[in-house]
C-alpha positions, 0 to 999 in steps of 0.5 A: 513544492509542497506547500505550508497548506498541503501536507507531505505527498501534496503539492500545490499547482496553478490550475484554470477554471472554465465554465460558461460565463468565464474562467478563473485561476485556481490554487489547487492541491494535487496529490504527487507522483514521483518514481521511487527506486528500491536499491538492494544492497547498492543494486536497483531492482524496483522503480515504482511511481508513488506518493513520496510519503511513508516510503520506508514503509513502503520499502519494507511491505514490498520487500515482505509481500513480493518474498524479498525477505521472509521476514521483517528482521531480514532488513537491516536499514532503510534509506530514503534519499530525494535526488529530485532536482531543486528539493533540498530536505528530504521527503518528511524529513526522510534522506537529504536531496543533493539535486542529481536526478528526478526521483527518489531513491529508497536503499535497503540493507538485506540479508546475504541470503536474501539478497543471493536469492534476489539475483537469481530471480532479478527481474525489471519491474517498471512499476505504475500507479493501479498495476502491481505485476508491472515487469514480472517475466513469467506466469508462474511469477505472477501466479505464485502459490499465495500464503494461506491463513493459518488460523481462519477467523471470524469477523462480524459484519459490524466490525467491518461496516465500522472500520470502513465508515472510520477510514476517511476521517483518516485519510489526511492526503485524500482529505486535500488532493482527492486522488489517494487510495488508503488501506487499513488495518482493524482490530477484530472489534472494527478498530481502525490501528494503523492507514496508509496512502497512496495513488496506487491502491498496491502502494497503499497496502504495502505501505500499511503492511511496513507501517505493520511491521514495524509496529509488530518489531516494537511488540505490537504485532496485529491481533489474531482476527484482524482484517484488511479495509482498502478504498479501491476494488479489490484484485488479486494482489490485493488479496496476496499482500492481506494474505501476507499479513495474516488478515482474516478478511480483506474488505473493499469499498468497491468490487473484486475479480473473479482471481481475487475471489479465487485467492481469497478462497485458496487462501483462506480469508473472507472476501467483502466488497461494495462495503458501504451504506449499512451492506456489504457482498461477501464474495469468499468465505462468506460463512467467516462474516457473521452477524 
């Protein structure tokens, strides 16, 4: 269980230390992986493995980037329930457990038209940590027409090196278990607004996309010229879900493919990778990065 040392999304294990003059018993904090159900309308259509935090946040980012809904008012409530065997009060306080399974359900009430439309494109997505086109049954499916930017901005290479040096001071989870990815979101002046974590680098940014949402439906809506910063490289998922948001760039610790190149250009949006030691690569729209 998680214990009083280790926040939501951690847990404590025994582990065993072995080196060349002995071994020893370790209380080690490891960050948890559990599978998490997205029911729609009392119908599952997801199951994902994730970090049992943040999961309406989660729930409502997938939702919006996979085209569940068009938009955040398409969602009329959010459910979490822990039905993990033995775990009595819910994940951060979210949902009460009742001891009949070994995941977690997160159960969305969505518009009519949107739930309509899901049936007719209902597919089995069996979701791991690091893949986000688990389960999808078609190229067209996983090659669909990305959003592009309607307003293209620029950003300062300054602002994006400071939002990257920011961010691991905000990653709680990572700080204990060090298996966490965190995306984030940053003002145009490199101001970091709002972190998400999780094992999966896909979970993580949909996360910070519901985190976003909310935000935006509490009359906080992102600034105009804002821009992405994720802890992981950067793939062409990666670059749909910023598209979604309307970022102007995404920018990644790590490096990019060749279809994240490629959808960041179609899209619109600057592509930075290898974000760290005072330098950054632009890989897409380089000429939106200015000093």
């Amino acid at each position: 269980m998680t214990g009083a040392g280790s926040p939501a999304g951690s847990i404590h294990r025994t582990a065993q230390r072995l080196t060349a003059t002995g071994s020893e018993l370790l209380d080690e904090i490891v960050a948890e992986e559990v599978a998490v159900a997205l029911v729609y309308n009392g119908i599952s259509h997801a199951v994902m493995m994730a970090t049992p935090c943040d999961l309406e946040d989660f729930a409502r980012g997938f939702s919006f980037t996979e085209r569940i809904v068009e938009k955040a008012s398409e969602i009329y409530d959010v459910e979490v329930e822990d039905t993990r065997l033995g775990n009595a009060p819910g994940v951060a306080g979210q949902g009460v457990g009742r001891g009949v399974g070994r995941g977690i359900e997160v159960r969305l009430e969505i518009a009519a038209q949107r739930m309509a439309g899901l049936q007719e494109r209902r597919r089995s997505l069996a979701g791991r940590t690091g893949c986000g086109l688990c389960g999808v049954d078609s190229l067209e499916a996983a090659l669909r027409p990305v959003p592009v930017v309607a307003a293209p901005q620029r950003v300062r290479r300054q602002a994006i090196e400071q939002a990257m040096a920011a961010l691991p001071a905000e990653q709680r989870l990572n700080r204990v278990n060090g298996a966490t990815h965190a995306a984030g979101w940053a003002t145009p002046e490199g101001r970091l607004v709002a972190v998400r974590e999780d094992v999966g680098r896909h979970n993580a940014l949909d996360k910070l996309v519901g985190a976003l949402l909310v935000r935006a439906a509490a009359g906080a809506a992102p600034e105009p010229g804002g821009f992405v910063v994720v802890t992981s490289r950067c793939s062409y998922e990666m670059v749909q879900k910023a598209a979604a948001l309307g970022a102007a760039a995404i920018a990644a610790v790590s490096a990019p493919t060749s279809l994240a190149i490629e959808t960041a250009e179609q899209a619109g949006i600057a592509l930075a990778a290898f974000v760290r030691d005072g330098r950054l690569t632009a890989y897409a729209h380089a000429d939106r990065i200015v000093a």
